[in-house]
N, CA, C and O atoms as a GROMACS GRO file, in nm:
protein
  556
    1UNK      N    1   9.608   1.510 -18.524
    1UNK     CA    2   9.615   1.584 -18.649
    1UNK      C    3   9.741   1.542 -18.725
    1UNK      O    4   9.852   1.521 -18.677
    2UNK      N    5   9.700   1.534 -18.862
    2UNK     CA    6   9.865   1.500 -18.940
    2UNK      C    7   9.948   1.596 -18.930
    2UNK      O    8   9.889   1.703 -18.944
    3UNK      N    9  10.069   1.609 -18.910
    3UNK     CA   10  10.168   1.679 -18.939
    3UNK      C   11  10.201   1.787 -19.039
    3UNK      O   12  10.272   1.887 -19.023
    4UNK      N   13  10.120   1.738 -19.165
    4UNK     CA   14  10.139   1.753 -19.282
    4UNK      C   15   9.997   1.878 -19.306
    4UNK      O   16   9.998   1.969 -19.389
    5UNK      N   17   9.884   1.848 -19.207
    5UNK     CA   18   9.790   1.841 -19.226
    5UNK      C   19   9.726   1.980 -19.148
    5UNK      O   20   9.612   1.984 -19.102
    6UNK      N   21   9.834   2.105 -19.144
    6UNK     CA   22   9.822   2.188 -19.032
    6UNK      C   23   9.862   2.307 -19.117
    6UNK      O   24   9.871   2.313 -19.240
    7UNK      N   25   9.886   2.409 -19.020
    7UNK     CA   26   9.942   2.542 -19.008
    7UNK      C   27  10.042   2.566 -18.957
    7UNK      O   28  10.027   2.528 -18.841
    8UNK      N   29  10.163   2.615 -18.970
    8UNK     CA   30  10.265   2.611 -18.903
    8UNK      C   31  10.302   2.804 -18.865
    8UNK      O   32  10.343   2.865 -18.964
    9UNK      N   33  10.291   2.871 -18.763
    9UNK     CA   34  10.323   3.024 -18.762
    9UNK      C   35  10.387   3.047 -18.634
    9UNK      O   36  10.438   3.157 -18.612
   10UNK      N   37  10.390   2.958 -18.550
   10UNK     CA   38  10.443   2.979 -18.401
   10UNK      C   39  10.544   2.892 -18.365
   10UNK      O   40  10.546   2.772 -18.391
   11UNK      N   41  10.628   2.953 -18.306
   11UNK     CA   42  10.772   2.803 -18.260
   11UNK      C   43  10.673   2.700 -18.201
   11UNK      O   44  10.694   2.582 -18.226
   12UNK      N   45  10.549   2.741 -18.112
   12UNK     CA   46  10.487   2.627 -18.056
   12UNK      C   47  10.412   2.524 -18.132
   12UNK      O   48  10.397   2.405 -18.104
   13UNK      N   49  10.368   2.591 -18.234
   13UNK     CA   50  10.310   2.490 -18.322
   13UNK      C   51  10.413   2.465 -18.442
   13UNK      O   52  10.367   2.401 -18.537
   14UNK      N   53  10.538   2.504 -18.451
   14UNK     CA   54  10.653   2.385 -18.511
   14UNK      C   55  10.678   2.302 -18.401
   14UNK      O   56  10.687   2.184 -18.437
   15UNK      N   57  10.698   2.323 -18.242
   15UNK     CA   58  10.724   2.209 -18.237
   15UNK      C   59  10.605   2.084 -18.172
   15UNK      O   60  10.638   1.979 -18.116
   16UNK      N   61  10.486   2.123 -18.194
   16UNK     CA   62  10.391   2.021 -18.220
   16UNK      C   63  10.444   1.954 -18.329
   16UNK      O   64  10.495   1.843 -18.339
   17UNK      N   65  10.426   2.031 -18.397
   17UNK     CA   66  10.440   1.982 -18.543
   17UNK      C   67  10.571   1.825 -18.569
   17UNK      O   68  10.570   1.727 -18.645
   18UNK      N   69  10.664   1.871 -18.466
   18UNK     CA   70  10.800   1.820 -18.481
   18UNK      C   71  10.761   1.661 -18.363
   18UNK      O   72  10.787   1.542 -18.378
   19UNK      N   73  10.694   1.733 -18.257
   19UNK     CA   74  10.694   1.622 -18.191
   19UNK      C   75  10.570   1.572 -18.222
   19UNK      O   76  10.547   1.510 -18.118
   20UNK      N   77  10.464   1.553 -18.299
   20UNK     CA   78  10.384   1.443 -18.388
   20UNK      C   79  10.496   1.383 -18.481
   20UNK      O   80  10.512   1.262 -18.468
   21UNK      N   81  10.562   1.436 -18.557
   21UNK     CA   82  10.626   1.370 -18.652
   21UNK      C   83  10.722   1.249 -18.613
   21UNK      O   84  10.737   1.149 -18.684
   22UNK      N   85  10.804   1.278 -18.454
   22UNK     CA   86  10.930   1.193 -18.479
   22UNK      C   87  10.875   1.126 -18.348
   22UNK      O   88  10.967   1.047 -18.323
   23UNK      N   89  10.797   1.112 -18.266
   23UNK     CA   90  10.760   1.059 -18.142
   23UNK      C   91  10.712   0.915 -18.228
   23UNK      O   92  10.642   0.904 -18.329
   24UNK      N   93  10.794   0.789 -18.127
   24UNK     CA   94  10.855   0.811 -17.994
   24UNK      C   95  11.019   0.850 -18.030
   24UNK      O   96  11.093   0.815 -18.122
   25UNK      N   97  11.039   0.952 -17.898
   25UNK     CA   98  11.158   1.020 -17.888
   25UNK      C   99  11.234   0.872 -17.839
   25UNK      O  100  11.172   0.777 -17.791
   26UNK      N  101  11.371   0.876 -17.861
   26UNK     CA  102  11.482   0.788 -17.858
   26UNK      C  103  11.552   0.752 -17.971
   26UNK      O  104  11.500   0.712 -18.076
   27UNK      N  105  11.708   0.769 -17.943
   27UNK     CA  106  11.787   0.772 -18.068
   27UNK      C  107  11.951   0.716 -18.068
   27UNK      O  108  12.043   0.756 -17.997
   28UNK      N  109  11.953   0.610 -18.173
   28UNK     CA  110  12.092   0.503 -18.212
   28UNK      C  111  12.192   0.637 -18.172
   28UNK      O  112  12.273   0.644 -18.081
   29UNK      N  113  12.165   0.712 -18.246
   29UNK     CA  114  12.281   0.815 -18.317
   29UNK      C  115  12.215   0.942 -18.356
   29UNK      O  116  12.096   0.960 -18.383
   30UNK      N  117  12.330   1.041 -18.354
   30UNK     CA  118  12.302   1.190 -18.423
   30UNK      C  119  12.207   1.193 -18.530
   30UNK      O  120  12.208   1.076 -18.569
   31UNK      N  121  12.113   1.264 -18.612
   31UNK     CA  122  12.071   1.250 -18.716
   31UNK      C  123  11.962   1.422 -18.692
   31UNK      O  124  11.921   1.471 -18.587
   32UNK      N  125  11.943   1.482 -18.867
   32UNK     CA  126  11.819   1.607 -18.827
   32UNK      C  127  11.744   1.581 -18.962
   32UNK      O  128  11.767   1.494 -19.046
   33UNK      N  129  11.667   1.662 -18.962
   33UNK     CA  130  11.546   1.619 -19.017
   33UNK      C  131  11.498   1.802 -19.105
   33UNK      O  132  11.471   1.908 -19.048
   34UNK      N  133  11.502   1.783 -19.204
   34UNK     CA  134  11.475   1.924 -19.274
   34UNK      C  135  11.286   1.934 -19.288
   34UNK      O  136  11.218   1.832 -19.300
   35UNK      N  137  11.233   2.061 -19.284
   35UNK     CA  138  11.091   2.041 -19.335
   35UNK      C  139  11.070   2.209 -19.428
   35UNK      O  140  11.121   2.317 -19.399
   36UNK      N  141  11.009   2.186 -19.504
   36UNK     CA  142  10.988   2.332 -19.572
   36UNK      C  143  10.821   2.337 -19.544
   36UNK      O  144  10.725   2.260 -19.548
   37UNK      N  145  10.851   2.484 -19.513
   37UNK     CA  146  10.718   2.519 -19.508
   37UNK      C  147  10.660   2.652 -19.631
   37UNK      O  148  10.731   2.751 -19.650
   38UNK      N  149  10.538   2.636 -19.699
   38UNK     CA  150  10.519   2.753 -19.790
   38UNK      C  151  10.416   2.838 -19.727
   38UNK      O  152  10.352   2.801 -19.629
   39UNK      N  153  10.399   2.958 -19.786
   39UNK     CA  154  10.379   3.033 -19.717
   39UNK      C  155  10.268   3.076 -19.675
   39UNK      O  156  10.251   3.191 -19.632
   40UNK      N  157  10.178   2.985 -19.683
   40UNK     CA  158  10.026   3.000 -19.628
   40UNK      C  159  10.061   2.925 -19.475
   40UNK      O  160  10.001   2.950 -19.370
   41UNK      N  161  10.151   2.847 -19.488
   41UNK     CA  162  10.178   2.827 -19.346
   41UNK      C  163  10.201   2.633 -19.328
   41UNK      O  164  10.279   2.581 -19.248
   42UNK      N  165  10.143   2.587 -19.388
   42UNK     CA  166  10.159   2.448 -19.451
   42UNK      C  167  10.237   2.350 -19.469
   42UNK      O  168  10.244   2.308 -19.585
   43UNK      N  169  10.300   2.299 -19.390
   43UNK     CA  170  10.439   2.172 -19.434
   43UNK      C  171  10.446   2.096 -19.520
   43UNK      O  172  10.379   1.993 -19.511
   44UNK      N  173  10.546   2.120 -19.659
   44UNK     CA  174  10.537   2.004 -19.741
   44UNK      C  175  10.585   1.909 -19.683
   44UNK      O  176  10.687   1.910 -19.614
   45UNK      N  177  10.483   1.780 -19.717
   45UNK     CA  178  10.532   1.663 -19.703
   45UNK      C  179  10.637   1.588 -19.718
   45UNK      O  180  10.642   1.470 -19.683
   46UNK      N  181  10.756   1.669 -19.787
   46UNK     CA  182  10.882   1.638 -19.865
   46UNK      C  183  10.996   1.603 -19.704
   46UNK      O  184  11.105   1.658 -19.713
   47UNK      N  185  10.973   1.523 -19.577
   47UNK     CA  186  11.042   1.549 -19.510
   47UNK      C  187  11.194   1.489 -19.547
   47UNK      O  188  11.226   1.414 -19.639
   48UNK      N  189  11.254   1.532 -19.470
   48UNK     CA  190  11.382   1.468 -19.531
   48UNK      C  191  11.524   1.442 -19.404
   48UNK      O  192  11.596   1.529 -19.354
   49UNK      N  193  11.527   1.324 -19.385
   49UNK     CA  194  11.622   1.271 -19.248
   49UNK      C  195  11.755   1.277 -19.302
   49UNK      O  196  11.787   1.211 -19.401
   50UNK      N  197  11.815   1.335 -19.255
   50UNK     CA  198  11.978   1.294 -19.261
   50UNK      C  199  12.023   1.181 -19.181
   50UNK      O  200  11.923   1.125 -19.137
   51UNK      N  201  12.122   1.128 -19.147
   51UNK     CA  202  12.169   1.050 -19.068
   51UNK      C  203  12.303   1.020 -19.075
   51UNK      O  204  12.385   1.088 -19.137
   52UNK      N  205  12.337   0.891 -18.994
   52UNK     CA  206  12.489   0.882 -19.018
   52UNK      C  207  12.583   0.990 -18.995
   52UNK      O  208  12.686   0.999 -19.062
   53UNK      N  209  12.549   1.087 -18.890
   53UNK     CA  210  12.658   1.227 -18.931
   53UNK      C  211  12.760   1.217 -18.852
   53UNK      O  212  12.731   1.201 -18.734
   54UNK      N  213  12.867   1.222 -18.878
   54UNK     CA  214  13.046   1.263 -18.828
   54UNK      C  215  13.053   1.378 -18.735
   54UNK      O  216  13.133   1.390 -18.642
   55UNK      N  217  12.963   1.460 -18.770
   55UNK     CA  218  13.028   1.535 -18.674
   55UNK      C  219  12.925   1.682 -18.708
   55UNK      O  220  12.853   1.674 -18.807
   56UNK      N  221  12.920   1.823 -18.618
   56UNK     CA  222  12.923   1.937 -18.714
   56UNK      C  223  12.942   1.949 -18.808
   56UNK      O  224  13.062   1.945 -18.835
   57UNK      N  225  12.863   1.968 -18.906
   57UNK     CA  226  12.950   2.053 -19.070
   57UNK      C  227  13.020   2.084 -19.069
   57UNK      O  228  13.041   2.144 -18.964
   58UNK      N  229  13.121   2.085 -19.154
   58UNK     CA  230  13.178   2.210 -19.163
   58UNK      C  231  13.142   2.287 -19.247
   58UNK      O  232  13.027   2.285 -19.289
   59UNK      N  233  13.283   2.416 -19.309
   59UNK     CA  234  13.226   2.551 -19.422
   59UNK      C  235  13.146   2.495 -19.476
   59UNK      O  236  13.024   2.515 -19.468
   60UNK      N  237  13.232   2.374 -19.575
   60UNK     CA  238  13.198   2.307 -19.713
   60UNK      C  239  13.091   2.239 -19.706
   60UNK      O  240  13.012   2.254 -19.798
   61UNK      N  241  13.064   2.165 -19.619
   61UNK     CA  242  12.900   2.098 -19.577
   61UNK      C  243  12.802   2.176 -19.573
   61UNK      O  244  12.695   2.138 -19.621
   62UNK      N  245  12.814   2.327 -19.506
   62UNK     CA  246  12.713   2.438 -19.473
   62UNK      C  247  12.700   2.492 -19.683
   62UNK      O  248  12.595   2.511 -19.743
   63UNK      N  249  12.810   2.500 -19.730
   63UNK     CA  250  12.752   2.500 -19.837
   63UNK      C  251  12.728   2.445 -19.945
   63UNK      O  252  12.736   2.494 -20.058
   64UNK      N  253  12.689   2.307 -19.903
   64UNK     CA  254  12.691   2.166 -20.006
   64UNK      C  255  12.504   2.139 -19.962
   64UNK      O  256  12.404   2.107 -20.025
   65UNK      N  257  12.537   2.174 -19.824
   65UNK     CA  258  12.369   2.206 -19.752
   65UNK      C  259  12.267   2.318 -19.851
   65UNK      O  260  12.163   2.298 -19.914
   66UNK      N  261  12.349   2.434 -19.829
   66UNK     CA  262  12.246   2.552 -19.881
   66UNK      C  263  12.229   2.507 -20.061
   66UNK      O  264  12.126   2.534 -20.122
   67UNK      N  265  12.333   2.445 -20.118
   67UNK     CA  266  12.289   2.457 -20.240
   67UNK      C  267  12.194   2.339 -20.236
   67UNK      O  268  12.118   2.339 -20.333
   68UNK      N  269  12.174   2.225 -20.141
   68UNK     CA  270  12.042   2.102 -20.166
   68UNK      C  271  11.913   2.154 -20.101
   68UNK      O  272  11.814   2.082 -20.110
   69UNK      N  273  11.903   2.276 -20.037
   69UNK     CA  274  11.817   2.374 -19.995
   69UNK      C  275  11.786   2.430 -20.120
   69UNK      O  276  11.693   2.362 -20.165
   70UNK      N  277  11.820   2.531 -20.208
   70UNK     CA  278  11.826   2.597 -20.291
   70UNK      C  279  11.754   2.495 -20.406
   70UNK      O  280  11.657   2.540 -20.468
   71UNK      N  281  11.790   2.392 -20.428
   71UNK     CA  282  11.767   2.290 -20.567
   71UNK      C  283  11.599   2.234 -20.433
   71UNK      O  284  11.479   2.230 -20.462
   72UNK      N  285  11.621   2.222 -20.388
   72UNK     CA  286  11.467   2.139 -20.358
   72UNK      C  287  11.384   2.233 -20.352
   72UNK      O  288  11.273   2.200 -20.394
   73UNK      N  289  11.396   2.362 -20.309
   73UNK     CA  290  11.292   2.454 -20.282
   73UNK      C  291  11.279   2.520 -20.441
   73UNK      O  292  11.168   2.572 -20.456
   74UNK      N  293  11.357   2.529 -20.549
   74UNK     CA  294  11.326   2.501 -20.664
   74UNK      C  295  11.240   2.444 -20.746
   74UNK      O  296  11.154   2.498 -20.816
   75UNK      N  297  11.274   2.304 -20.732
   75UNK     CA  298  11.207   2.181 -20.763
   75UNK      C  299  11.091   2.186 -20.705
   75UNK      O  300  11.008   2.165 -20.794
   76UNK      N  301  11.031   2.206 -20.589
   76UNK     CA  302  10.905   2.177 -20.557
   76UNK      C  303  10.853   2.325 -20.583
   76UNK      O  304  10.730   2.334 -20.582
   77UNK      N  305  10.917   2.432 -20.604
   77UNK     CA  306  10.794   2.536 -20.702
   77UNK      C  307  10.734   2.600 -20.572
   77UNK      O  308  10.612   2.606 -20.584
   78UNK      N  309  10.775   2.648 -20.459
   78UNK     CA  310  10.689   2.670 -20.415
   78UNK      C  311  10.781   2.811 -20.340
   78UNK      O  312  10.892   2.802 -20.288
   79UNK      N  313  10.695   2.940 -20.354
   79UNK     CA  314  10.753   3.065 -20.392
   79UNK      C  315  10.802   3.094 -20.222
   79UNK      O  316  10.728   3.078 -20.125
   80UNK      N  317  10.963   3.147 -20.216
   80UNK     CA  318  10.993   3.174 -20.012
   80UNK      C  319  10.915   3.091 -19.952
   80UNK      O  320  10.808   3.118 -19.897
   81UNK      N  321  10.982   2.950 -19.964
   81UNK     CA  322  10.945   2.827 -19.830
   81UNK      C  323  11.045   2.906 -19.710
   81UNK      O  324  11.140   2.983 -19.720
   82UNK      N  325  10.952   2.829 -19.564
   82UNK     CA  326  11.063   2.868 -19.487
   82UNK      C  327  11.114   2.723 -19.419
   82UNK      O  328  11.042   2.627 -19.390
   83UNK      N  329  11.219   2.732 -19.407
   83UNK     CA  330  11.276   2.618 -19.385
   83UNK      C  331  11.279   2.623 -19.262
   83UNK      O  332  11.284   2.731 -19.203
   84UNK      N  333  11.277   2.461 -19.175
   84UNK     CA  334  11.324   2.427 -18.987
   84UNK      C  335  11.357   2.289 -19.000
   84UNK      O  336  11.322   2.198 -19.075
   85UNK      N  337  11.441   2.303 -18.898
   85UNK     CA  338  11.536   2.192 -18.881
   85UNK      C  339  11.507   2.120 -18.769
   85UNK      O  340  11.446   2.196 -18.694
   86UNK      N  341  11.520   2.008 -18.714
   86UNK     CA  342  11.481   1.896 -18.608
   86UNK      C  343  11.653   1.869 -18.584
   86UNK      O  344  11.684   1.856 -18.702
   87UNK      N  345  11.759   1.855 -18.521
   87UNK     CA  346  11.864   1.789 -18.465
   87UNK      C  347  11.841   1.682 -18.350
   87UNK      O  348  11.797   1.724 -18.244
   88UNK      N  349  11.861   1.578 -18.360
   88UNK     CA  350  11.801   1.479 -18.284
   88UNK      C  351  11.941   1.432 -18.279
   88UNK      O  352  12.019   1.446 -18.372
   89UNK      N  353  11.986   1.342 -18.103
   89UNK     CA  354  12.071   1.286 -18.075
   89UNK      C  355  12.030   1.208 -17.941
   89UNK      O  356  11.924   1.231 -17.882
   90UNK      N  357  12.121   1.118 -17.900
   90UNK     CA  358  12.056   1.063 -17.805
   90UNK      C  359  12.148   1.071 -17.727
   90UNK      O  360  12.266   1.101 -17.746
   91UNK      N  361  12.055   1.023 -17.570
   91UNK     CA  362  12.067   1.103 -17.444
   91UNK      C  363  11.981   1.215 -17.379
   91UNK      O  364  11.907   1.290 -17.442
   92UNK      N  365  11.998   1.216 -17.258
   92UNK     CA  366  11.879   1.302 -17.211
   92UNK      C  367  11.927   1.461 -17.130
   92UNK      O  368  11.851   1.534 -17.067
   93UNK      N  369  12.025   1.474 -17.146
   93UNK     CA  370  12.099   1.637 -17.125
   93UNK      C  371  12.018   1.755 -17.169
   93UNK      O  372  11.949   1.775 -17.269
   94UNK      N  373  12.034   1.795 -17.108
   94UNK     CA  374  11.963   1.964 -17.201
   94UNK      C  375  12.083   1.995 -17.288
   94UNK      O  376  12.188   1.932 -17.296
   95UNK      N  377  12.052   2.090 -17.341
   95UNK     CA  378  12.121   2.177 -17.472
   95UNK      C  379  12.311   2.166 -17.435
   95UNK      O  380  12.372   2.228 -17.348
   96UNK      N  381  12.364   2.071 -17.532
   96UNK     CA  382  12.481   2.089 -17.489
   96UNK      C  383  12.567   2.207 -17.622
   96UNK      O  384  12.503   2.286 -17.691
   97UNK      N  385  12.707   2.191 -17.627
   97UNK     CA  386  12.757   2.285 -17.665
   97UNK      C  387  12.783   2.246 -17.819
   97UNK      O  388  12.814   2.330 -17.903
   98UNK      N  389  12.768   2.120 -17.845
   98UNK     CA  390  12.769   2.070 -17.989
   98UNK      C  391  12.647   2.047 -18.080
   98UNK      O  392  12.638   2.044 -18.203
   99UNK      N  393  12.528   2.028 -17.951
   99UNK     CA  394  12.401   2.084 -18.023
   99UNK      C  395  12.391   2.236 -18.092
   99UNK      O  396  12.331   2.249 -18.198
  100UNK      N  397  12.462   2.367 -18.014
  100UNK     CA  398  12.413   2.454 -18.079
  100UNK      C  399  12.516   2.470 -18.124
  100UNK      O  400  12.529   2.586 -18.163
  101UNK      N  401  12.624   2.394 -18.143
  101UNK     CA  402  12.723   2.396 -18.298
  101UNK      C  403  12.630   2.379 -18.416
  101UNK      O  404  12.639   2.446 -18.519
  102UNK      N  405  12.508   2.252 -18.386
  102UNK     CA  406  12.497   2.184 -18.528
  102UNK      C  407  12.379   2.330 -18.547
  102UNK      O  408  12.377   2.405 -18.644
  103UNK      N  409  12.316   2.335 -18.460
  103UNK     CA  410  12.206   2.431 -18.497
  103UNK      C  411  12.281   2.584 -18.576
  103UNK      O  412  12.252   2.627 -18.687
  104UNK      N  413  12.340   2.618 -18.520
  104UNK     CA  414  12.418   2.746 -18.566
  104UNK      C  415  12.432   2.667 -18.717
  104UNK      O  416  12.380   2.712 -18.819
  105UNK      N  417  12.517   2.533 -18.712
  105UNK     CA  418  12.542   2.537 -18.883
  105UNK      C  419  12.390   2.537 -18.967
  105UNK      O  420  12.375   2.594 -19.075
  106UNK      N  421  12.288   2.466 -18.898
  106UNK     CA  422  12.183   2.441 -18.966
  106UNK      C  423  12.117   2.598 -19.041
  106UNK      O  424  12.059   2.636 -19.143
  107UNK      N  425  12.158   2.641 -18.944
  107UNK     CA  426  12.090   2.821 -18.953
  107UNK      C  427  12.135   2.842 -19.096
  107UNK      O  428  12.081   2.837 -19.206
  108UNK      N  429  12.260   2.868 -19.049
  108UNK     CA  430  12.393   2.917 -19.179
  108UNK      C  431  12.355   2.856 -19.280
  108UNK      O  432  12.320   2.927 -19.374
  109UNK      N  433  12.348   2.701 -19.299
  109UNK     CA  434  12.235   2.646 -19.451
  109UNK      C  435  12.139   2.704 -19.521
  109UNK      O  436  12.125   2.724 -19.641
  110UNK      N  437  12.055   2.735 -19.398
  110UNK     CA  438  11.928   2.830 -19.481
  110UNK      C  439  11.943   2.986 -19.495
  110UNK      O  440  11.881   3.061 -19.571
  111UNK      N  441  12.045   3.018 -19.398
  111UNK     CA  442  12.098   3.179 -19.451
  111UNK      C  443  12.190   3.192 -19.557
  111UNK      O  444  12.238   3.303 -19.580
  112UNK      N  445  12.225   3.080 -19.635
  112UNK     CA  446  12.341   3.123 -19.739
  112UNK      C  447  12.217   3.020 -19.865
  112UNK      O  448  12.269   2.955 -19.956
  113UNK      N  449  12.131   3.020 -19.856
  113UNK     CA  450  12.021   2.952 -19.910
  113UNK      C  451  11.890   3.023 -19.998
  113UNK      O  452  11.810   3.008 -20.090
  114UNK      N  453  11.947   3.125 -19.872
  114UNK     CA  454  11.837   3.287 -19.930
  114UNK      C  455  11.692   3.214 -19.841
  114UNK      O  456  11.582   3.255 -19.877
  115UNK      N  457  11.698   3.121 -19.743
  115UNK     CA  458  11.534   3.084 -19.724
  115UNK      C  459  11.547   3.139 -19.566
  115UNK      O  460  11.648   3.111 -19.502
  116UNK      N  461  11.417   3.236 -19.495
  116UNK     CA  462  11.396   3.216 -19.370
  116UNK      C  463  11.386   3.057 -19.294
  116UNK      O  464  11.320   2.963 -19.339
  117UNK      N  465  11.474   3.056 -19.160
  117UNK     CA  466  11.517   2.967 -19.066
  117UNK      C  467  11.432   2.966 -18.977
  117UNK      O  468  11.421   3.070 -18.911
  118UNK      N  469  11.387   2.906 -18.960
  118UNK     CA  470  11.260   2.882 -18.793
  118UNK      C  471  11.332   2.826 -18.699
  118UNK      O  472  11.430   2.755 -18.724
  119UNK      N  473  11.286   2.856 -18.572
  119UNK     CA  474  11.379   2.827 -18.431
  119UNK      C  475  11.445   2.628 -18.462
  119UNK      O  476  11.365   2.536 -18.474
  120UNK      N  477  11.561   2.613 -18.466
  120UNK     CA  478  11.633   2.502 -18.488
  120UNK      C  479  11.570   2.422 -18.331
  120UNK      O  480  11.574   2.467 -18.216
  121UNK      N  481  11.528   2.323 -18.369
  121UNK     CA  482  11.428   2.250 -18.230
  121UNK      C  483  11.552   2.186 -18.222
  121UNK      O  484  11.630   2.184 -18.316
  122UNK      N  485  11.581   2.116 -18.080
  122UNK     CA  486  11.653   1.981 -18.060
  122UNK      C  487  11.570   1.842 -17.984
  122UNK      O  488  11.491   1.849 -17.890
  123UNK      N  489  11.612   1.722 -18.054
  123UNK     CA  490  11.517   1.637 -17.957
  123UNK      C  491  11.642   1.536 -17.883
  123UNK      O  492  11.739   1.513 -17.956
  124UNK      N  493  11.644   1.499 -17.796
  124UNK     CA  494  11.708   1.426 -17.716
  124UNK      C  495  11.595   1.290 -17.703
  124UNK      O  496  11.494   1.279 -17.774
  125UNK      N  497  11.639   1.188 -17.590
  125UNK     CA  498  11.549   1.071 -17.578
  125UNK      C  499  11.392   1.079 -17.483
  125UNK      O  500  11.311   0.990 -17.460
  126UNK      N  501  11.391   1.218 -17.445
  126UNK     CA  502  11.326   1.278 -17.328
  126UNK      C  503  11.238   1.366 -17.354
  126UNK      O  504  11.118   1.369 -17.330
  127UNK      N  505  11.330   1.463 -17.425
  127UNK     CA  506  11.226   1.602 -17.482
  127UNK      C  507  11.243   1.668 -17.598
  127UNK      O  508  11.361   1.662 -17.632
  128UNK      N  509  11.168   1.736 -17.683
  128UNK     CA  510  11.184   1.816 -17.788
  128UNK      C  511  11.221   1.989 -17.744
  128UNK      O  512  11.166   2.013 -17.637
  129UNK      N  513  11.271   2.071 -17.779
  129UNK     CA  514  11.323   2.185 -17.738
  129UNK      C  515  11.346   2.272 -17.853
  129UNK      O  516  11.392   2.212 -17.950
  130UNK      N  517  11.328   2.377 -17.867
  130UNK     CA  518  11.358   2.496 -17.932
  130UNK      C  519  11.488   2.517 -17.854
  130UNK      O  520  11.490   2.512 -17.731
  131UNK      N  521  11.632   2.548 -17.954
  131UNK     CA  522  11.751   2.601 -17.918
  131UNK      C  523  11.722   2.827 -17.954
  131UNK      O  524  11.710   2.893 -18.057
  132UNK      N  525  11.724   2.853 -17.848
  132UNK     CA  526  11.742   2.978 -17.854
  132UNK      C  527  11.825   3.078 -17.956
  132UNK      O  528  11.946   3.058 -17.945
  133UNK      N  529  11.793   3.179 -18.048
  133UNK     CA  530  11.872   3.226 -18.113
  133UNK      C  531  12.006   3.250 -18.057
  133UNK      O  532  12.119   3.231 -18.103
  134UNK      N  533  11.954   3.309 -17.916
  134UNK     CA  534  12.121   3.374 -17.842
  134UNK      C  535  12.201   3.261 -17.825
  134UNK      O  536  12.319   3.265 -17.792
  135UNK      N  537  12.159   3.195 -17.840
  135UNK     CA  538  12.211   3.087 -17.787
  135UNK      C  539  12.309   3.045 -17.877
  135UNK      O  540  12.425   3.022 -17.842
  136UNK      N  541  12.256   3.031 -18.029
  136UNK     CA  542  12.329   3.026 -18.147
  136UNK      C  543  12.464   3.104 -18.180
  136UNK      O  544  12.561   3.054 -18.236
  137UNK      N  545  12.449   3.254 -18.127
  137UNK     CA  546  12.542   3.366 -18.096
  137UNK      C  547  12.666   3.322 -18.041
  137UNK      O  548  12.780   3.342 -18.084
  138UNK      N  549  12.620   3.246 -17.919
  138UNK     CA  550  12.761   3.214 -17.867
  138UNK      C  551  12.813   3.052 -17.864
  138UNK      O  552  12.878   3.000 -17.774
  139UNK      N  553  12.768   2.992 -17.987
  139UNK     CA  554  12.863   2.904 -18.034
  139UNK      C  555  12.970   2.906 -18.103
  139UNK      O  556  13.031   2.802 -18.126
   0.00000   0.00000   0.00000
């Protein structure tokens, strides 16, 4: 099934969704991947890779983020998208402590964005994963 070409309402079917899109898993470097979803349930096609990243965001990134959140979900017209994030890095570890740095910032993008956040997935070279809210808590 396309990616594009679905329903999206369950963390399990975002991360179908996530692992059709970026498989095969393996990765140079850090990089995440934004997707909006509207609200029949639907992924716009508008995906969008970051890359090249330094490091965690910081403040000013988290809100240089929410305002290119804010202007695209604008621009494409399409009334409370909810936004989810992909963080991809390579290596095959489970959830380390700078993954749910980036996820916590990713959150904070779409909470200072005004858009609902769907579970921040992580993919490593191995597996795709949903990072836990609590988890976010204590970064």
């Amino acid at each position: 099934m396309d990616s594009f070409d679905r329903h999206i309402h369950t963390q399990a079917e975002l991360e179908a969704a996530w692992r059709d899109l970026v498989t095969p898993l393996g990765w140079g470097s850090p990089r995440f991947w934004i997707m909006l979803i509207g609200p029949s349930g639907r992924p716009l096609p508008q995906l969008i890779e970051i890359d090249e990243l330094d490091g965690p965001p910081q403040d000013d990134d988290v809100e240089r983020g929410a305002q290119f959140l804010r202007m695209l979900a604008g621009e494409l017209g399409i009334p409370d998208p909810r936004v989810a994030f992909l963080y991809a890095r390579p290596g095959s570890e489970g959830t380390q402590a700078l993954d749910r740095r980036w996820a916590t910032s990713l959150a904070a993008m779409a909470r200072r964005a005004g858009l609902v956040c769907e579970p921040v997935h992580l993919a490593n070279d191995v597996r795709i994963v949903a990072i836990p809210l609590d988890e976010l808590d204590a970064a």
